[in-house]
C-alpha positions as CSV (number, residue, x, y, z in Angstrom):
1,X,15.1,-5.3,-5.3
2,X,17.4,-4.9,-8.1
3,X,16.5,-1.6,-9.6
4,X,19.7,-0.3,-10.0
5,X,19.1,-0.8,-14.0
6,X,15.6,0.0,-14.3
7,X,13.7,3.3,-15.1
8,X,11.7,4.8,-13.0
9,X,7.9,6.0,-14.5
10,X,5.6,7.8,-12.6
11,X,2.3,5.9,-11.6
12,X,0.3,6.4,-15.5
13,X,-2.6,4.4,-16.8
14,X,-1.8,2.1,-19.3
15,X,-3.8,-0.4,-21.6
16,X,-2.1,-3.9,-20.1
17,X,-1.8,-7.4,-18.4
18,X,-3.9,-8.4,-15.8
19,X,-2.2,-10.3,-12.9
20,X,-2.3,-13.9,-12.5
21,X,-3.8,-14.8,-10.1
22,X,-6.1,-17.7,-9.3
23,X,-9.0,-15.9,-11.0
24,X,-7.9,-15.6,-14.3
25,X,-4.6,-17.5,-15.2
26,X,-2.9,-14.5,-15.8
27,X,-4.2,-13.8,-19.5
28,X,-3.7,-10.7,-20.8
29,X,-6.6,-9.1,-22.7
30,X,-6.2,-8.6,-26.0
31,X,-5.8,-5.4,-27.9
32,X,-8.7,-3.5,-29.6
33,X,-8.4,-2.0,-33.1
34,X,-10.7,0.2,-34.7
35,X,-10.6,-0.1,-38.5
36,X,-10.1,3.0,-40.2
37,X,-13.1,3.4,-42.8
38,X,-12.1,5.2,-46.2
39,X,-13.6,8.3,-47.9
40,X,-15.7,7.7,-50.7
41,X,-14.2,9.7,-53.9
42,X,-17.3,12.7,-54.5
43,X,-18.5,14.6,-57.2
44,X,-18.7,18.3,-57.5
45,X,-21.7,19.1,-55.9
46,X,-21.1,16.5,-52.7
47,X,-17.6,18.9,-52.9
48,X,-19.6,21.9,-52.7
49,X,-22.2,21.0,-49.8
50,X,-18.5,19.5,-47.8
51,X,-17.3,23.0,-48.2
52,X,-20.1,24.7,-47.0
53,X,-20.6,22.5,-43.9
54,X,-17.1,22.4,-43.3
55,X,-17.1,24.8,-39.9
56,X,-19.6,22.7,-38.4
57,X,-17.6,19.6,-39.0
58,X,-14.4,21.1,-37.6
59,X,-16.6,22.2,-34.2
60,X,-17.9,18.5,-33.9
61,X,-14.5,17.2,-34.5
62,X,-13.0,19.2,-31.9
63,X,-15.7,18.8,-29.1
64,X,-15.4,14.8,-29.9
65,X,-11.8,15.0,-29.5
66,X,-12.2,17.0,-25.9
67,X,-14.4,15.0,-25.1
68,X,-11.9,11.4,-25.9
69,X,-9.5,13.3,-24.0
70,X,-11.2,13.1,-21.2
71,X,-12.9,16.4,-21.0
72,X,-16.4,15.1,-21.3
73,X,-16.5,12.5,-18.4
74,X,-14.9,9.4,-17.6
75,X,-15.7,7.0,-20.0
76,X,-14.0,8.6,-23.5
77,X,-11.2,7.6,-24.7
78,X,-8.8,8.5,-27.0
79,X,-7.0,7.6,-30.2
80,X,-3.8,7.1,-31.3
81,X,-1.9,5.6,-34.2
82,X,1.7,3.5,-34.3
83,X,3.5,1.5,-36.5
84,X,2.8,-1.4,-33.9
85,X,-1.3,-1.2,-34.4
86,X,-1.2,-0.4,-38.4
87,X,-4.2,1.8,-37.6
88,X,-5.6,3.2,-34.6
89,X,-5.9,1.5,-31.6
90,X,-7.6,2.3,-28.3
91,X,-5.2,3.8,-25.4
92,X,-6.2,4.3,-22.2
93,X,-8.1,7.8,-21.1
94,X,-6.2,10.6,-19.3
95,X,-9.4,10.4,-16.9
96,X,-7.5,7.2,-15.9
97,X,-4.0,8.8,-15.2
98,X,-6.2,11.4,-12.9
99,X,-7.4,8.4,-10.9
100,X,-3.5,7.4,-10.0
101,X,-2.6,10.7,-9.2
102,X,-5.3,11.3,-7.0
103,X,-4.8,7.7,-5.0
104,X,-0.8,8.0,-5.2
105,X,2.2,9.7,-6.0
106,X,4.4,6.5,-5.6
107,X,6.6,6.1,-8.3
108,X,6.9,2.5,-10.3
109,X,9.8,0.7,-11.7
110,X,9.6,0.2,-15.1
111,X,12.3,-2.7,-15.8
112,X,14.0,-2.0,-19.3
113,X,13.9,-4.6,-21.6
114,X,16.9,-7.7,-21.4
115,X,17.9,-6.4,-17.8
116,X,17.6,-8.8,-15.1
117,X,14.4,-7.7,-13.7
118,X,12.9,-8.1,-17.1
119,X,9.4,-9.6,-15.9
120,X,10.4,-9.1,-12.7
121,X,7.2,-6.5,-12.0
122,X,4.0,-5.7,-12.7
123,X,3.8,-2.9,-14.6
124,X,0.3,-2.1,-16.9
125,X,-3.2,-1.8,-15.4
126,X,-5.8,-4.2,-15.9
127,X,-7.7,-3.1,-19.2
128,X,-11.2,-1.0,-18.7
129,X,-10.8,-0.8,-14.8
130,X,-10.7,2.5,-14.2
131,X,-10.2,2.2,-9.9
132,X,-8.1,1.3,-8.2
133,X,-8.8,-2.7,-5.9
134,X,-9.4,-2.9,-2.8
135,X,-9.3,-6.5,-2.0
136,X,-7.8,-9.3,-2.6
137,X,-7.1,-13.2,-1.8
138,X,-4.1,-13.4,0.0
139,X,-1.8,-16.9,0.6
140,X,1.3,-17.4,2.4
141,X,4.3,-17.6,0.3
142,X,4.6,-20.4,-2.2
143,X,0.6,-20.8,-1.5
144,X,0.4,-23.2,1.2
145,X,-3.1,-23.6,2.8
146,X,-6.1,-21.6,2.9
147,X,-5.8,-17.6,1.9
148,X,-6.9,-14.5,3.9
149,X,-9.2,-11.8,2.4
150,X,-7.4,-8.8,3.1
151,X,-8.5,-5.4,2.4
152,X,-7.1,-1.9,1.8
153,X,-8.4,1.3,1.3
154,X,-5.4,3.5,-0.1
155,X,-2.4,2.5,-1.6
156,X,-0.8,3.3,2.1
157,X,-2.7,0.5,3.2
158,X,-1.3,-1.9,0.3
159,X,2.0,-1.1,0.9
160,X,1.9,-2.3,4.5
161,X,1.0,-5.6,3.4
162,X,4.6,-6.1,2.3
163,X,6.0,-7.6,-0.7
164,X,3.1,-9.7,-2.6
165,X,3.4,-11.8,-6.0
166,X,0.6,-12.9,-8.9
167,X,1.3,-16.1,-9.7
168,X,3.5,-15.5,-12.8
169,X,6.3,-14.5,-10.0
170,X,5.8,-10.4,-10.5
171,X,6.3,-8.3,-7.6
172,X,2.7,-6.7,-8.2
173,X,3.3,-2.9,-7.4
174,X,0.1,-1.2,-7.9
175,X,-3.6,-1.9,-7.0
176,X,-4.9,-0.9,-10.9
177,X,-2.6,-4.0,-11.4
178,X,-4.9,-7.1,-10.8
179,X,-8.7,-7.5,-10.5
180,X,-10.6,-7.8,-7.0
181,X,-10.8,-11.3,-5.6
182,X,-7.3,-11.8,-7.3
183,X,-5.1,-14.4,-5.6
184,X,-1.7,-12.9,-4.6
185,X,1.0,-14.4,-2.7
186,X,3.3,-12.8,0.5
187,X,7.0,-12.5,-0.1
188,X,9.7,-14.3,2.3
189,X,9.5,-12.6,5.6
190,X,13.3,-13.6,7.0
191,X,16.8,-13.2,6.0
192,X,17.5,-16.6,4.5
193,X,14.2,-17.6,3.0
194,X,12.9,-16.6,-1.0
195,X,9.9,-16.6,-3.3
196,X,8.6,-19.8,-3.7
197,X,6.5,-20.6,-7.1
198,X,2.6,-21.2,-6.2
199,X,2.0,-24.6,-7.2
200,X,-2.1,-23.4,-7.7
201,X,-3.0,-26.6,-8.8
202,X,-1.6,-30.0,-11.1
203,X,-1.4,-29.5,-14.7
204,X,-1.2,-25.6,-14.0
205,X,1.1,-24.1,-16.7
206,X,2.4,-20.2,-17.2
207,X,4.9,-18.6,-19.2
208,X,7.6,-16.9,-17.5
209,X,7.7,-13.4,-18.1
210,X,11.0,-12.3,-19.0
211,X,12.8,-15.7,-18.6
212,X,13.7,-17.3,-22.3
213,X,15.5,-20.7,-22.9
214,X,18.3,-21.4,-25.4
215,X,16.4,-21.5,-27.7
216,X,14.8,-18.4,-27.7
217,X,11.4,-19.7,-26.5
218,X,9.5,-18.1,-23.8
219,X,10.1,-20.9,-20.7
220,X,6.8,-22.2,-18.7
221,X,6.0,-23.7,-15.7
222,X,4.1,-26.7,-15.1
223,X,2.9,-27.8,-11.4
224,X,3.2,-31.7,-11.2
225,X,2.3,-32.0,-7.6
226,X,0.3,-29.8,-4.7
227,X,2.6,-29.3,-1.2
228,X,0.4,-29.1,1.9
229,X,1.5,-27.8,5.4
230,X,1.7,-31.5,6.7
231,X,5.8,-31.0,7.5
232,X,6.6,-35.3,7.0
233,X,3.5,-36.2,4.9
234,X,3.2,-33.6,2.0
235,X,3.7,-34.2,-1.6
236,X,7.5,-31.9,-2.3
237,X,7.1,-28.9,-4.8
238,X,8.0,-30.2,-8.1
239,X,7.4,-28.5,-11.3
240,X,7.8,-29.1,-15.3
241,X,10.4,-27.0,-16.8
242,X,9.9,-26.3,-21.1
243,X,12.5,-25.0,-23.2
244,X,14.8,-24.5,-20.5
245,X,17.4,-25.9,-22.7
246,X,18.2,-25.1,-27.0
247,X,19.6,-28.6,-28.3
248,X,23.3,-26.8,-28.8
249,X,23.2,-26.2,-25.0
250,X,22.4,-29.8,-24.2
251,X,25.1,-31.7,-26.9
252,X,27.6,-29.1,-25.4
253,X,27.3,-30.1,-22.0
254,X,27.4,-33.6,-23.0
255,X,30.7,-32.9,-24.9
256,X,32.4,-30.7,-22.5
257,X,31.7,-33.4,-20.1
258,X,34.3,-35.9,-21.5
259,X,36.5,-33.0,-23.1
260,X,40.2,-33.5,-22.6
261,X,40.3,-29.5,-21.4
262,X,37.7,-30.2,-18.6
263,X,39.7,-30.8,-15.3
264,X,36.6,-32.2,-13.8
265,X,35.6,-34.6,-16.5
266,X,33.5,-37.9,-16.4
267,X,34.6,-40.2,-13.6
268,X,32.6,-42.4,-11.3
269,X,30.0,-40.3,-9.3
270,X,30.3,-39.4,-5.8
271,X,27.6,-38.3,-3.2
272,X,26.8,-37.6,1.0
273,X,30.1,-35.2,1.0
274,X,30.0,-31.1,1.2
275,X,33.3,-30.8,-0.3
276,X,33.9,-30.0,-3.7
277,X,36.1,-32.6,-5.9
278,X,39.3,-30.3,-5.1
279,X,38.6,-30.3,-1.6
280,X,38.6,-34.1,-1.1
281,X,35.3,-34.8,-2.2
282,X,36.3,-36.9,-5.4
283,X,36.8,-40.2,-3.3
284,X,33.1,-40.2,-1.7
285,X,32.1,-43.0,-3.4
286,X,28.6,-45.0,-3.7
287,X,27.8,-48.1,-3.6
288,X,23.7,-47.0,-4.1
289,X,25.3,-44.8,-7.0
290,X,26.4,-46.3,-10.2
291,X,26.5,-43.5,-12.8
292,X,29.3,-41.2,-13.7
293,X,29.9,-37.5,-13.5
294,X,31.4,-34.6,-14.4
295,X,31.2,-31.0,-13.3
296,X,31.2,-28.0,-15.7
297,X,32.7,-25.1,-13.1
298,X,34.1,-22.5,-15.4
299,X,32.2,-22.3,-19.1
300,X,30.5,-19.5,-20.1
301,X,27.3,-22.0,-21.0
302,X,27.6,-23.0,-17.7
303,X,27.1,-19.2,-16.2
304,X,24.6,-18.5,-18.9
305,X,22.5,-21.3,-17.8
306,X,22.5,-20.7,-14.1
307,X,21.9,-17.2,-14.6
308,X,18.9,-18.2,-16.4
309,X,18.2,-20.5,-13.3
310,X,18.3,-17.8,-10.9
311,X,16.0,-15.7,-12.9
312,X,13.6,-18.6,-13.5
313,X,13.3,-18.8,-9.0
314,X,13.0,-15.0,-8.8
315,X,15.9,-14.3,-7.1
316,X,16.9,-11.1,-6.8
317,X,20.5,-10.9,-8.0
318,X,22.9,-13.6,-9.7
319,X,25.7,-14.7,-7.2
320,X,27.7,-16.9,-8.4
321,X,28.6,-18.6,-4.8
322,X,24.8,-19.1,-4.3
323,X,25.4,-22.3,-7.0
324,X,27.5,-25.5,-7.2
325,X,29.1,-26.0,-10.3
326,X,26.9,-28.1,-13.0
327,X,26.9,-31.9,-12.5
328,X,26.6,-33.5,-15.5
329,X,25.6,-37.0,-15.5
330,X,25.8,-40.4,-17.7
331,X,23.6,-43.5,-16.5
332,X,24.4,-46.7,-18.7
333,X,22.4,-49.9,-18.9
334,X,20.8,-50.6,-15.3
335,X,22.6,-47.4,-13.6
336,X,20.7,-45.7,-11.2
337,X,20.7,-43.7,-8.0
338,X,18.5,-44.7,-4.8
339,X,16.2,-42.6,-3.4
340,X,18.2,-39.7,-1.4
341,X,17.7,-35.8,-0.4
342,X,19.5,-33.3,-2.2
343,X,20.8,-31.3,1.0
344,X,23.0,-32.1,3.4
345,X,22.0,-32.7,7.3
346,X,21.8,-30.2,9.6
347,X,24.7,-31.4,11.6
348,X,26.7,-32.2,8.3
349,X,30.0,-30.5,9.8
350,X,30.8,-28.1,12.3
351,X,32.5,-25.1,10.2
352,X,29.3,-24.1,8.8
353,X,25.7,-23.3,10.1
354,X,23.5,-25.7,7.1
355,X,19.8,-24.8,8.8
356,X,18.2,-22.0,6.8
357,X,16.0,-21.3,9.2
358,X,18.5,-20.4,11.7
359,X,20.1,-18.3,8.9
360,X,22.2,-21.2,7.5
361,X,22.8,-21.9,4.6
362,X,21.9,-25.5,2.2
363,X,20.6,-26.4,-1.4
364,X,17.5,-24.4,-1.7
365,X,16.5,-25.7,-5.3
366,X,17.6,-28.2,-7.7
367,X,16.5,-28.1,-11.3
368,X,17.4,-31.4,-13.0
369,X,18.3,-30.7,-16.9
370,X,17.6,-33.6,-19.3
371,X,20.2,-33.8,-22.3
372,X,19.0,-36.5,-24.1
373,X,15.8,-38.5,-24.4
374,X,15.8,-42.4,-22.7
375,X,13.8,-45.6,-24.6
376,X,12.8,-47.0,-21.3
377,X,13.3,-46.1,-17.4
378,X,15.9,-43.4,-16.5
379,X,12.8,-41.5,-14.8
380,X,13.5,-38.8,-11.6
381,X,11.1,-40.6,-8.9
382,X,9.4,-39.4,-5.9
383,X,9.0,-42.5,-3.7
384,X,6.9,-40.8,-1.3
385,X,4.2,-39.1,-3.8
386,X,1.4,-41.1,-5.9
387,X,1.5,-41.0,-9.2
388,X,-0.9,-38.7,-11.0
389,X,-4.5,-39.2,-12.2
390,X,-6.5,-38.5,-14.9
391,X,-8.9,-36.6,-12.7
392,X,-5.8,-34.7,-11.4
393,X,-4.9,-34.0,-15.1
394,X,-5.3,-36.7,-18.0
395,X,-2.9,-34.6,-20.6
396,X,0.4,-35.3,-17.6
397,X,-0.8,-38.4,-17.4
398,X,-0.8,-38.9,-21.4
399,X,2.8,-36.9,-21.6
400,X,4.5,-38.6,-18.2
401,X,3.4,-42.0,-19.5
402,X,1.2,-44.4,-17.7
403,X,2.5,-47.7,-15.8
404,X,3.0,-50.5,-17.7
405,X,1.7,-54.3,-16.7
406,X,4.2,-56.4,-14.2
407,X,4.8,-58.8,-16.8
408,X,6.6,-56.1,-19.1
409,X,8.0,-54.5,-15.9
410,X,10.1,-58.1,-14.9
411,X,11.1,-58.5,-18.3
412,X,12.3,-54.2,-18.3
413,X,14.8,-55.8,-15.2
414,X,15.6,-58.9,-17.0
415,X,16.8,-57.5,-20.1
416,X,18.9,-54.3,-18.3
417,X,20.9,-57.3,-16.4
418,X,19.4,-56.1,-12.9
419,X,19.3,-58.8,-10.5
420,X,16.1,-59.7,-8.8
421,X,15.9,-58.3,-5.4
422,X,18.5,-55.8,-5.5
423,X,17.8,-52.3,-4.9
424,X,18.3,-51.4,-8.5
425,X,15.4,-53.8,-9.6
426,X,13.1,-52.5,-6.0
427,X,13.8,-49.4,-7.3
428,X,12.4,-50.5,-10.8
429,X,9.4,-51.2,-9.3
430,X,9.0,-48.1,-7.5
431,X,9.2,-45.9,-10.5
432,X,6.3,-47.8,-11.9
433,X,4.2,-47.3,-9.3
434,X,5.0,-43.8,-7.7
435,X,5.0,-40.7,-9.6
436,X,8.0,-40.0,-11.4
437,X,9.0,-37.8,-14.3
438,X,10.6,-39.2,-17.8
439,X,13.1,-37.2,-19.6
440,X,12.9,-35.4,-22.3
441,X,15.8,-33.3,-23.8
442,X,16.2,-29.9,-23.1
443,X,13.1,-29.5,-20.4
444,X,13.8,-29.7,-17.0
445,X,12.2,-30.3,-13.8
446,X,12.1,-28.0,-10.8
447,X,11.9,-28.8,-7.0
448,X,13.0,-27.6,-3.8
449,X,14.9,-28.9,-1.3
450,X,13.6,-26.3,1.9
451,X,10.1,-25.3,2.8
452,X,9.0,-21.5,2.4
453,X,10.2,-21.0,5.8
454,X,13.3,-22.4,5.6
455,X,12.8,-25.4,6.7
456,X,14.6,-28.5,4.7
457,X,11.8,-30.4,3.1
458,X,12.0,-34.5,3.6
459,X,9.1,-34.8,1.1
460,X,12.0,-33.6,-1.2
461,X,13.4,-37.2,-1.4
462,X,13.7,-38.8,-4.9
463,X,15.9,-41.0,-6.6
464,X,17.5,-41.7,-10.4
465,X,16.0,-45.0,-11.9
466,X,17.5,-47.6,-13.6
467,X,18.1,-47.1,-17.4
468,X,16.5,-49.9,-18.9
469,X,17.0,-49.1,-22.4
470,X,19.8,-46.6,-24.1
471,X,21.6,-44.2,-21.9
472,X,20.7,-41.2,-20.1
473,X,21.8,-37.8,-20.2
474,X,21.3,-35.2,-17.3
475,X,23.1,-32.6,-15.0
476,X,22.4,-31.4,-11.6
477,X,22.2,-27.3,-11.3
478,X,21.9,-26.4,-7.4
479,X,21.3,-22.9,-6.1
480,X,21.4,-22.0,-2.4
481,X,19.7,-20.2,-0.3
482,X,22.9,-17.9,0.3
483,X,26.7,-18.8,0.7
484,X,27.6,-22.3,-0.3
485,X,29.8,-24.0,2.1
486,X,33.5,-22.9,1.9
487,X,32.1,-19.8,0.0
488,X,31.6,-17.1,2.8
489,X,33.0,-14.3,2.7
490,X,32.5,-13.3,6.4
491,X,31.3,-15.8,8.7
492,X,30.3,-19.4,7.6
493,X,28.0,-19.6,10.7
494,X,25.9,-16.6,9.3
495,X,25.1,-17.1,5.8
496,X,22.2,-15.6,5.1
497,X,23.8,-12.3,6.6
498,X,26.2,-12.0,3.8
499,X,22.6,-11.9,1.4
500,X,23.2,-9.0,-0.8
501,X,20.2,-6.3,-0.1
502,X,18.3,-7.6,-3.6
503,X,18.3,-10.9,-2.0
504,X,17.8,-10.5,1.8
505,X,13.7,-10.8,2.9
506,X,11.7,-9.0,4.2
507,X,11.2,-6.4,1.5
508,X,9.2,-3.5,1.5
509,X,5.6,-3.6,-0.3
510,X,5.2,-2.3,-3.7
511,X,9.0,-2.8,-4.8
């Protein structure tokens, strides 16, 4: 989907990345460079003997060259030179670009750079694999349970196997693009549903191709937990966000939040209603919720940032009634936020269908921003989930921060004014001894509120904890799985029919 700005290239060997993949963590190999070796200056009588075996030198030149090109079997290769390389550099053999031709005439996208499906695709072979796969291990989308080895003889064959992913998120197109024994992942296979990142397993970090923070820096990925199939007893699908964020972006959204020219700026939060703060929704007040928020509806940060979302989950298209407006947060002293799900019920109201897998529509994914950095508490828990190990992955453990003694614990509550055995200080508790996630300013964490099939995932539950030192900073950016409620254009009790084509599974394999 989404190739209305890309190029199209026909099917050419190239010299590139391999997919990701299970096998091989989706390292590309790097470039070969053969040093040019200079001349040594001659006298006259080496000058003379050049000259006189000069034809002979120009025939071996030539046949090597025919030969590189591919007319002397099919392992030469040729040369060329670029600014890029400062020399020459190895390039992949027209015997190669015979191989595609013969297995297929289908053409590839090739995404231009800065577009929106930069990254989106694969789009160079794997380096010195000169056929094209013919297996592969195949998992269900978002990589729950145990993979299939499928087959496939001709590229007719790979296409019928429908949309697949590596595990960077890229549409893999070709064959010549990943290694056999590679593990790939289906697409969504119903109107409704959408990629799903592969958690592969904890402490699992890629770079995102195409997809850069504020601050220029390429973002990555981090799995912090493993989702089963178990529907009520499975850890959720949460993920480490980095550089999702440039500093500006975060101190602007803090500003903006109390700005005199925000209409929706900081008041005491509200939660459990659909309806938007102009709708009604500003009196739903909380007694289990004791920060404050504001919303940031209208900025261009705001747009830029949930483009950047939207790219970051693979989606096909930016629409901007796919998202909520930015929540932006502030949690004093001892504020919190029990333990809750971020979409609404099934039977949350009448006017509009909210069960994805019926082709509703609810919040698909939140990704929680962190605009400031917290002393102590102010983590995003998962009461249901264990906190990691160091056999899972001692580096999380190290970053994430391990528990501390009971003793310190009480004295955390004591000093934040929480009273003992209220929900703030049972909450406390919890955070310590479930996994939960600090912040840290300008990351983010990922997690999703439905499964891969469209079912809305109760593992999903989580809560704010107290601030026990300083203040925290963070802001809520929720994208749907199509229309928002009050924002179909057709029929609110058929969202996912209203999906733009770039969005709307099942796609096609290969594109």
């Amino acid at each position: 989907g989404g190739t209305s700005n890309n190029k199209i290239s026909t099917m050419a060997g190239k010299k590139g990345q391999k997919a990701g993949g299970k096998s091989n963590g989706g390292k590309s190999a790097p470039k070969q460079i053969i040093d040019a070796i200079p001349l040594k200056k001659s006298n006259s009588n080496s000058t003379s003997f050049f000259l006189s075996s000069l034809p002979g030198i120009v025939l071996a030149v030539a046949a090597a060259l025919w030969f590189h090109k591919g007319g002397g079997g099919n392992g030469g290769i040729s040369l060329s030179t670029g600014p890029e390389s400062g020399g020459a550099s190895l390039v992949q053999p027209k015997q190669k670009k015979s191989q595609h031709s013969s297995y297929s005439s289908r053409q590839l996208i090739q995404p231009k750079p800065d577009t929106w499906t930069d990254g989106y695709y694969t789009t160079e072979d794997v380096p010195d694999q000169f056929a094209a796969s013919t297996h592969a291990l195949l998992y269900s989308n978002g990589g729950y349970g145990e993979p299939e080895m499928v087959s496939f003889a001709n590229d007719e064959e790979f296409i019928e196997l429908g949309r697949l992913y590596n595990d960077l998120g890229q549409i893999v197109q070709s064959p010549f693009h990943f290694r056999n024994g590679t593990a790939l992942y289906r697409g969504p296979e119903k109107p409704g549903t959408h990629f799903q990142w592969p958690a592969v397993h904890v402490g699992y970090k890629r770079p995102i191709p195409g997809v850069y923070g504020g601050n220029g820096k390429q973002i990555e990925l981090e799995t912090l937990t493993t989702p089963t199939t178990e529907a009520y007893s499975s850890d959720p699908r949460v993920f480490y966000i980095h550089n999702f964020l440039s500093p500006e972006e975060a101190d602007e959204f803090v500003r903006f939040s109390t700005a005199e020219e925000n209409p929706y700026k900081m008041a005491p939060s509200t939660g459990g209603t659909h309806k938007a703060w102009n709708q009604g929704g500003s009196n739903a007040r909380l007694t289990t919720r004791t920060s404050e928020n504001a919303f940031d509806v209208s900025t261009q940060q705001s747009k830029l940032v949930k483009r950047r979302a939207f790219r970051l989950l693979r989606m096909g298209a930016y629409k901007e009634s796919m998202a909520d407006g930015i929540q932006i947060l502030r949690y004093e002293l001892g504020q919190a936020y029990v333990a809750h799900h971020d979409y609404f019920p099934v039977h949350q109201s009448d006017d509009h269908l909210w069960d994805p897998s019926r082709g509703g529509s609810n919040r698909f994914a939140t990704m929680f921003l962190y605009l400031s950095d917290v002393e102590a508490g102010g983590q995003t828990a998962f009461p249901n989930s264990d906190r990691l190990t160091r056999e899972q992955s001692a580096e999380l453990v190290d970053r994430l921060g391990e528990s501390p003694p009971m003793e310190q614990r009480m004295e955390y509550i004591k000093e934040a004014g929480l009273k003992e055995g209220s929900w703030e200080s049972s909450l406390t508790l919890s955070c310590y001894e479930k996994f939960a996630v600090p912040p840290r300013r300008g990351d983010a964490i990922l997690f999703y509120s439905q499964r891969p099939d469209g079912h809305l995932d109760v593992n999903s539950l989580h809560g704010a904890c107290p601030v026990l030192k300083g203040t925290k900073w963070g802001a809520n950016l929720w994208v749907w799985n199509a229309c928002r409620y009050s924002q179909c254009t057709s029929d609110p009790l058929h969202p996912a029919a209203e999906l733009m084509d770039e969005m709307k599974a099942p796609f096609p394999g290969g594109i």
